[in-house]
C-alpha positions in Angstrom: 66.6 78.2 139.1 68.2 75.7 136.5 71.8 75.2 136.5 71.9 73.1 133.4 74.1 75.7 131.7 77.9 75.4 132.6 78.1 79.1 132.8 75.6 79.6 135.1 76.5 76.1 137.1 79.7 77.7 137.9 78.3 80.9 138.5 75.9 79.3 140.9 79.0 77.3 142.7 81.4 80.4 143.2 78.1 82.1 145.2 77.0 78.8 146.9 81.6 78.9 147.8 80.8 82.1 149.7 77.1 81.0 151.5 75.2 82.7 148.9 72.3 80.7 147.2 71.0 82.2 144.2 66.9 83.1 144.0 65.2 82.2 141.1 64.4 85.6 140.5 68.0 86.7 139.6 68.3 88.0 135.7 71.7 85.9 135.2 72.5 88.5 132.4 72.8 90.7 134.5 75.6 89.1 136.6 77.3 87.4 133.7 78.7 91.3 133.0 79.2 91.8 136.4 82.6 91.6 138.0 81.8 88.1 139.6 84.2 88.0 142.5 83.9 92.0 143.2 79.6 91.5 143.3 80.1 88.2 145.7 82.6 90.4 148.2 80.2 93.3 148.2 76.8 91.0 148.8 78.7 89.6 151.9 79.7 93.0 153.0 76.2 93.6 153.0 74.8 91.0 154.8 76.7 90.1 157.5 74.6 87.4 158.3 76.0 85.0 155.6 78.7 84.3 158.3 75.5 82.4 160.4 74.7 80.2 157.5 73.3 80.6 154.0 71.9 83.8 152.5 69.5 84.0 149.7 70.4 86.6 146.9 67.4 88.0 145.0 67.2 90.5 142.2 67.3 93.2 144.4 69.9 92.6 146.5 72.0 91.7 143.4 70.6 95.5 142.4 71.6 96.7 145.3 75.1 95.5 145.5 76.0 96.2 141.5 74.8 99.9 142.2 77.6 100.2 145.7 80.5 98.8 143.0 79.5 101.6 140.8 79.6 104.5 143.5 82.6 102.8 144.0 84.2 103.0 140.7 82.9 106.4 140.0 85.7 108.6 139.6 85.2 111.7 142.6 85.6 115.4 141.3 88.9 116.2 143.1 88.1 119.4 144.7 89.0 122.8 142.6 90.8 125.5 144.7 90.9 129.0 142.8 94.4 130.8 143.6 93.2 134.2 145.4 96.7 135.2 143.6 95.7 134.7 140.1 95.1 137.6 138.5 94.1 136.1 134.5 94.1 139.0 131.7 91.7 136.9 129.4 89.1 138.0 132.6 89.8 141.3 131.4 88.7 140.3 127.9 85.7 141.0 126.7 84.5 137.6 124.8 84.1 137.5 121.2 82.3 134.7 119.6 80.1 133.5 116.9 78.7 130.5 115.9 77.6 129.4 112.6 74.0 127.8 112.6 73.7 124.9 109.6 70.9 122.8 109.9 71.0 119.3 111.7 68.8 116.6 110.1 68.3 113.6 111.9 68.0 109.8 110.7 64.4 109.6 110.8 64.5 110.0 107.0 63.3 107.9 104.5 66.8 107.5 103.3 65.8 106.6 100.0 67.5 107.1 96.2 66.3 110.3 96.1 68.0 111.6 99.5 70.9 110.1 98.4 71.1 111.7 94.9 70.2 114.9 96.1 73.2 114.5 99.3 75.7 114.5 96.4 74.3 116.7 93.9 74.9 119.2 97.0 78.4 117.8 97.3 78.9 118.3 93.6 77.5 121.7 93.3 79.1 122.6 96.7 82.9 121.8 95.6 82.4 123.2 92.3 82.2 126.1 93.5 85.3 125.8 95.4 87.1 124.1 92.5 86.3 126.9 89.8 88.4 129.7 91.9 91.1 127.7 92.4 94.3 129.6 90.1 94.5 126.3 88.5 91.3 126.4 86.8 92.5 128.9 84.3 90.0 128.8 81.0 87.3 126.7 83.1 86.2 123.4 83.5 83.2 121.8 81.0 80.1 122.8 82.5 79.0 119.2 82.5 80.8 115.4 81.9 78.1 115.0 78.9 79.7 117.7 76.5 83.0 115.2 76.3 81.7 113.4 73.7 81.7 117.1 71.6 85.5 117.1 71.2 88.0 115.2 69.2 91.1 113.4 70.2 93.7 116.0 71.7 92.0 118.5 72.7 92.9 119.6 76.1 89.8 119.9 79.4 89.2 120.1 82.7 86.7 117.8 84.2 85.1 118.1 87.4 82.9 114.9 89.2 83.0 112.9 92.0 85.0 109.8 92.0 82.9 106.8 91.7 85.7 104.2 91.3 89.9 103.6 90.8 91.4 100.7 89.6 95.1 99.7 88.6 95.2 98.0 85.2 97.2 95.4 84.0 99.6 97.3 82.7 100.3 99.2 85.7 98.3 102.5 85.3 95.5 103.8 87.6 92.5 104.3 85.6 90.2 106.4 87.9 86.1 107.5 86.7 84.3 110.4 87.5 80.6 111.1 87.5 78.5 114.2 87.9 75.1 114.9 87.0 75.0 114.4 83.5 77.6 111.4 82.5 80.8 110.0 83.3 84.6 110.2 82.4 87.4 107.6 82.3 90.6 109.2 83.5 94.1 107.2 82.9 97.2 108.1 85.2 99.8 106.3 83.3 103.0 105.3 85.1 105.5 106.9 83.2 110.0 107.5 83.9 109.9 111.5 83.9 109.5 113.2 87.5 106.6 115.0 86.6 105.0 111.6 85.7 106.0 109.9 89.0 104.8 112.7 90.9 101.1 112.8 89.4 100.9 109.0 89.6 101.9 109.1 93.3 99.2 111.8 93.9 96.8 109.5 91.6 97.7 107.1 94.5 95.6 109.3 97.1 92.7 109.6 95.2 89.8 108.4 97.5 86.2 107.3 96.8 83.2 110.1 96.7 86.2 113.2 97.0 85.1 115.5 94.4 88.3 117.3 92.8 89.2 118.4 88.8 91.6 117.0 86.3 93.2 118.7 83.5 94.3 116.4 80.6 94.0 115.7 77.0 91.4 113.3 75.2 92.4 110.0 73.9 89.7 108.3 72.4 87.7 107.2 75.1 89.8 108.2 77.8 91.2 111.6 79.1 95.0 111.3 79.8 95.5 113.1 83.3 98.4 115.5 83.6 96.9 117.4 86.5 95.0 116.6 89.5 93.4 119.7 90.9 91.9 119.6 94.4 89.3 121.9 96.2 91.9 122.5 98.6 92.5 125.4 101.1 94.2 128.7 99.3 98.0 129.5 101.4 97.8 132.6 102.7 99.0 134.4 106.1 98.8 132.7 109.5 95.8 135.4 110.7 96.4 136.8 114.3 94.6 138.3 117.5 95.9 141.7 118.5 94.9 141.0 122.2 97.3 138.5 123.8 94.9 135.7 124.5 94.7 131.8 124.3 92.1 128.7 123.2 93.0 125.8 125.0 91.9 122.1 123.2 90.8 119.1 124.7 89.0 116.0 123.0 88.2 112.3 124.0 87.7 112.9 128.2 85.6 110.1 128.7 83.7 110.9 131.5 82.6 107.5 133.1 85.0 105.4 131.2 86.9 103.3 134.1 89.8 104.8 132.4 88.7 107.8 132.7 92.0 110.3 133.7 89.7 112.0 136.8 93.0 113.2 138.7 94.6 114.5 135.4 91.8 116.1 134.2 90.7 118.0 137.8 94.9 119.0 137.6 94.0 120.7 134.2 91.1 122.4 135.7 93.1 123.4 138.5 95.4 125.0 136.8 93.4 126.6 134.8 92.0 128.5 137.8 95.6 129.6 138.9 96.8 126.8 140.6 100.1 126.5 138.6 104.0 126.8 138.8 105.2 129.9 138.1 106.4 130.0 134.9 103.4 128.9 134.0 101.3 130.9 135.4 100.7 133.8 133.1 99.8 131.4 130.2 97.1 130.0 131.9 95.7 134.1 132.5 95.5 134.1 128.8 93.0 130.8 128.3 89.8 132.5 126.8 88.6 129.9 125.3 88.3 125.8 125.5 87.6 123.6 122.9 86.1 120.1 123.6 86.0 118.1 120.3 83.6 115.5 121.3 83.7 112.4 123.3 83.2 114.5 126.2 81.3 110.7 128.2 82.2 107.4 127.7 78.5 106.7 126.9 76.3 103.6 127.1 76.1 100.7 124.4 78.2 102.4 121.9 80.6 98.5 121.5 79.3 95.4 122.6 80.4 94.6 126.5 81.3 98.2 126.5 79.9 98.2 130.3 82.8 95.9 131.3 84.4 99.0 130.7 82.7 101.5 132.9 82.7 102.9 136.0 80.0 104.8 135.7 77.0 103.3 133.5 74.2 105.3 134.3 74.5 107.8 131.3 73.3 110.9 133.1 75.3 110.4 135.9 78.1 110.4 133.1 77.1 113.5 132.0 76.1 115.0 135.7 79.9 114.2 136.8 81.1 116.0 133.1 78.7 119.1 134.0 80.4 119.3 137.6 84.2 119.6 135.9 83.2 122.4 133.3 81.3 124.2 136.0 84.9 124.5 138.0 86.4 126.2 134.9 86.3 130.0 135.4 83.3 132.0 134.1 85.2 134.3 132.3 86.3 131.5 129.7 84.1 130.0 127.5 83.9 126.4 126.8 82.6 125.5 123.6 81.1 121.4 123.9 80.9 118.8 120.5 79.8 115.2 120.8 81.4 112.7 119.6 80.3 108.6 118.3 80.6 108.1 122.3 78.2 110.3 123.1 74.6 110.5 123.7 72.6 111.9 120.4 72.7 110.1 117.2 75.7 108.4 116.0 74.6 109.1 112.3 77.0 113.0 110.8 75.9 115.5 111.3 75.3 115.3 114.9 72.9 117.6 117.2 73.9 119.4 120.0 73.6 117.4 123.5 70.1 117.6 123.7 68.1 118.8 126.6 67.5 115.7 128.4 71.0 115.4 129.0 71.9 119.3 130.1 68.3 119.2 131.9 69.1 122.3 134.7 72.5 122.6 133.7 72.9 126.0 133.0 76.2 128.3 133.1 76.7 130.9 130.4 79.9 130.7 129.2 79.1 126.8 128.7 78.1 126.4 124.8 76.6 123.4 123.5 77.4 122.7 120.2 76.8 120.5 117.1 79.3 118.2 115.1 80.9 119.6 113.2 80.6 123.4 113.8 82.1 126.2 112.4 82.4 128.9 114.7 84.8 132.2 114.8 86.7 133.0 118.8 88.2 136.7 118.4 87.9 136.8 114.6 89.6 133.8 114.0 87.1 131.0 112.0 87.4 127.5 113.9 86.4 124.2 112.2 85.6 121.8 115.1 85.0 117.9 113.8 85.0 114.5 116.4 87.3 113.2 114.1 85.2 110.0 112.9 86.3 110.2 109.4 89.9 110.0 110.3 89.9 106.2 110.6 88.7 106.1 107.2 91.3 108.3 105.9 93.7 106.5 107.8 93.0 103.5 106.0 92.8 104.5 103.1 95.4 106.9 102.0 98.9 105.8 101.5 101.4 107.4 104.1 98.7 107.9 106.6 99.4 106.4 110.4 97.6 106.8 113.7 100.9 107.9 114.7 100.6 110.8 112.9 96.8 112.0 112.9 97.6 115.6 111.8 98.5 114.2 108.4 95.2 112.9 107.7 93.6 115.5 109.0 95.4 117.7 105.8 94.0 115.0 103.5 90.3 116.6 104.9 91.4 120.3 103.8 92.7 119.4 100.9 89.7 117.8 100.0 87.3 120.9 101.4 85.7 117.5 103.3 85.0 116.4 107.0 84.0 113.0 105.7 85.0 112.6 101.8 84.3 108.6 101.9 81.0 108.1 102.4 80.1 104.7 104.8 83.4 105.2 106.1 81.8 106.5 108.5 77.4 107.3 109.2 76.5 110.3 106.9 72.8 111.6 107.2 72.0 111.7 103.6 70.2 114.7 103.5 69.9 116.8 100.6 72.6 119.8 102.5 76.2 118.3 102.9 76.9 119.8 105.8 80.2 118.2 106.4 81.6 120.5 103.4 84.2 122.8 104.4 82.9 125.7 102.9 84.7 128.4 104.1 89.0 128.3 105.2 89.3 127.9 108.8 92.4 129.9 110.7 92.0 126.3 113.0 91.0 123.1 112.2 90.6 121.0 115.4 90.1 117.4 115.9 90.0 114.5 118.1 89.2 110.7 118.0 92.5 109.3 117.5 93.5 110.1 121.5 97.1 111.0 119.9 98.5 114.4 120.0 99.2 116.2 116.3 100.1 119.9 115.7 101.0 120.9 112.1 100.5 123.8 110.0 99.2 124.2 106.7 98.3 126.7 104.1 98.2 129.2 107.3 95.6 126.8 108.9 96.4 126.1 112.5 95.6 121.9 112.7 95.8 120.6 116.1 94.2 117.4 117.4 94.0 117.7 121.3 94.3 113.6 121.9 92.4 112.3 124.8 92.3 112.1 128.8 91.7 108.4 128.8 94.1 105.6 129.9 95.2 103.4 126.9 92.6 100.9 126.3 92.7 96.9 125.6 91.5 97.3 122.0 94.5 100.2 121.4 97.0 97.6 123.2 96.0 94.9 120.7 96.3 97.6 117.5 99.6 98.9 118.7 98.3 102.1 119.3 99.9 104.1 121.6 98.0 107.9 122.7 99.2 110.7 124.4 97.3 111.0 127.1 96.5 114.6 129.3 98.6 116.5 126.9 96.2 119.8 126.3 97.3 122.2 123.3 97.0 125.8 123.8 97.2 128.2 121.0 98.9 131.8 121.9 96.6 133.6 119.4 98.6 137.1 119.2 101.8 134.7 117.8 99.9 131.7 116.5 102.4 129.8 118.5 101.5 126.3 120.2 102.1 125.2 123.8 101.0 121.9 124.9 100.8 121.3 128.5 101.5 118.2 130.2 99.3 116.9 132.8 100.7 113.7 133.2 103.0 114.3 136.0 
């Protein structure tokens, strides 16, 4: 083996240090990821011999040893003890679910101009729809951007398109164009003293890329002077109830196989959901009907380079074998309902499928439910809207106010908008001629994850909770200053729509 290469001439030297002569056989790749000084104590472990004189390492035997740190590593499934004096209610409870089926297309596409025109003609059409019953839409919008040219100066319109671009002029104003099928429209916020004015320029502010929304204003030569900005937006109505007293418990971001994986946390949660809890919390935990896991669910293989620096696990179905054997500890009688996420194992590209069968293989527990992300999906009535969260970086980035402090906040920017993903590239869309990331229908809950920080808020009547994570905090999130809220698991009390979050950390 050449030793040319500084790297490897010191790799070479730190072996030869402990009586270990490297074969020429040995894939230096794979060692240059290894944990050097962890894979040279474990090779003498294994061959005692090295303490008679020198001991040539080949391929396998460097195999061999990387596969023992692993096993090592591997987080072990604390064991799950069922109190015999639990007696839940939601076991009682009949379940009562439904899940919504929207097609799932993959990337293999041709992901040409056409499937991108006809991804946001279904936007357009989609969010018109929404837009013309909103009680601000009084007298209609034009049927079409092209008919602007068939009215003078003054006369007052609503316009509906998507937003193809916003600029700030030199004067100060935000001059904002729209598109739909037929032409486009130049819309001018100006920056004026009056309240009202500061108001709709502030809102101007938010305005993002590919959002579809209306504006009402008046015509001004070639411009239409916005004094309205109309979003799809969710309708307020009244917080909507269970009449049994039951609970859906939310958890996002776990991990599984991440080194930072939580493993004694999360086996703590499962614990107590099978009874094993104080007192005082004992009857909430008899209520949990139903769990939530936004995505993420494994840390996953290759998803950032040097990612398996990272892992403590990174075989990805022993990821996913370890993940089976913590839901299969939850109770029967509550339903688990499973989303991927970017770290997971099907295609990174929105919408994403369902783990697919190669993963699950013989897995097989019925009230386990694989789903896609997003779904849409009703638990006793109430409609859920479950998303990864992906999008929310985007958001985050790109709307003023917007923190990852504070994810709730930009997860209201997504209602408002009727939109899982308004900004397209912000994050991998499949353009396919369905936008399926629409938010077609209100949901009582909107639930999230991504961010691994805790956010409850209510709006409109929509319950919005993102469930944070069950990860330690990572080097990346160190150097960004972000600081999550790790093991923290919201539960919603459906009967009072009241929130509980449990604390797992202690």
């Amino acid at each position: 083996m050449a030793v040319e290469n500084p790297l490897v001439k010191s790799m070479a030297s730190k072996f030869a240090a402990s009586k270990l002569l490297l074969s020429a056989n040995v894939d230096i790749s794979v060692i240059s990821n290894a944990d050097i000084d962890a894979l040279i104590a474990k090779l003498v472990e294994m061959n005692p011999n090295v303490s008679k004189g020198i001991v040539v390492v080949d391929d396998s035997m460097i195999s061999a040893a990387i596969t023992s740190l692993e096993l090592e590593k591997a987080p072990i499934p604390i064991e799950i003890n069922r109190s015999s004096e639990f007696k839940p209610f939601a076991a009682e409870i009949e379940a009562d679910y439904h899940m919504e089926k929207r097609p799932i297309e993959t990337t293999g596409g041709s992901g040409g101009v056409a499937d991108f025109v006809a991804y946001f003609r279904s936007r357009l059409s989609k969010m018109r729809t929404i837009i013309d019953t909103h009680i601000s839409m009084t007298g209609g919008a034009l049927s079409n951007l092209g008919t602007l040219k068939d009215f003078t100066s003054g006369r007052e319109v609503n316009l509906v398109g998507i937003v193809s671009r916003k600029i700030t002029t030199k004067n100060g104003n935000i001059l904002l164009e729209i598109e739909d099928d037929a032409d486009t429209a130049k819309i001018m916020f100006m920056k004026g003293t009056s309240q009202k004015s500061k108001e709709l320029f502030e809102n101007a502010g938010s305005i993002i890329n590919d959002e579809v929304l209306a504006i009402h204003g008046k015509i001004s030569g070639p411009f239409v002077i916005a004094d309205q900005i109309i979003w799809p937006d969710v309708p307020v109505k009244t917080q909507k109830k269970t009449e049994e007293d039951i609970a859906i418990a939310f958890i996002s971001d776990v991990h599984v196989g991440s080194r930072l994986f939580m493993d004694k946390n999360f086996s703590r949660m499962i614990n107590w959901l099978n009874g094993n809890v104080e007192s005082s919390q004992k009857t909430l935990a008899g209520k949990i009907k139903y769990v939530v896991l936004a995505g993420d669910a494994a840390d996953g293989i290759g998803v950032y380079p040097n990612q398996d620096k990272d892992l403590a696990i990174s075989d990805m179905y022993m990821q996913y074998k370890l993940l089976f054997n913590f839901l299969e500890s939850i109770p029967d009688y509550i339903h688990v309902f499973v989303l991927p996420g970017n770290h997971d194992s099907v295609q990174r590209a929105e919408p994403q499928p369902e783990l697919p069968i190669s993963l699950v293989k013989d897995f097989k527990a019925d009230n386990i439910h694989f789903l896609s992300n997003p779904s849409f999906f009703s638990l006793h009535g109430l409609n859920v809207t479950a998303y990864h969260g992906t999008s929310l970086d985007s958001i985050i980035a790109s709307i003023p106010n917007n923190s990852y402090a504070k994810p709730e906040k930009a997860m209201v920017e997504l209602l408002k908008r009727r939109h899982l993903s308004p900004i397209y590239g912000g994050n991998i869309i499949v353009p396919s001629k369905n936008d399926s990331m629409i938010i077609e229908k209100a949901p009582d809950i909107l639930h999230m994850g991504h961010i691994h920080k805790n956010g409850i808020t209510n709006y409109h009547g929509v319950s919005i909770v993102n469930s944070g994570t069950w990860q330690a905090r990572t080097d990346f999130q160190v150097r960004q200053g972000h600081i999550p809220t790790p093991c923290i698991m919201p539960v919603l009390e459906t009967k009072t729509s009241k929130f509980v979050s449990i604390d797992f950390n202690g």
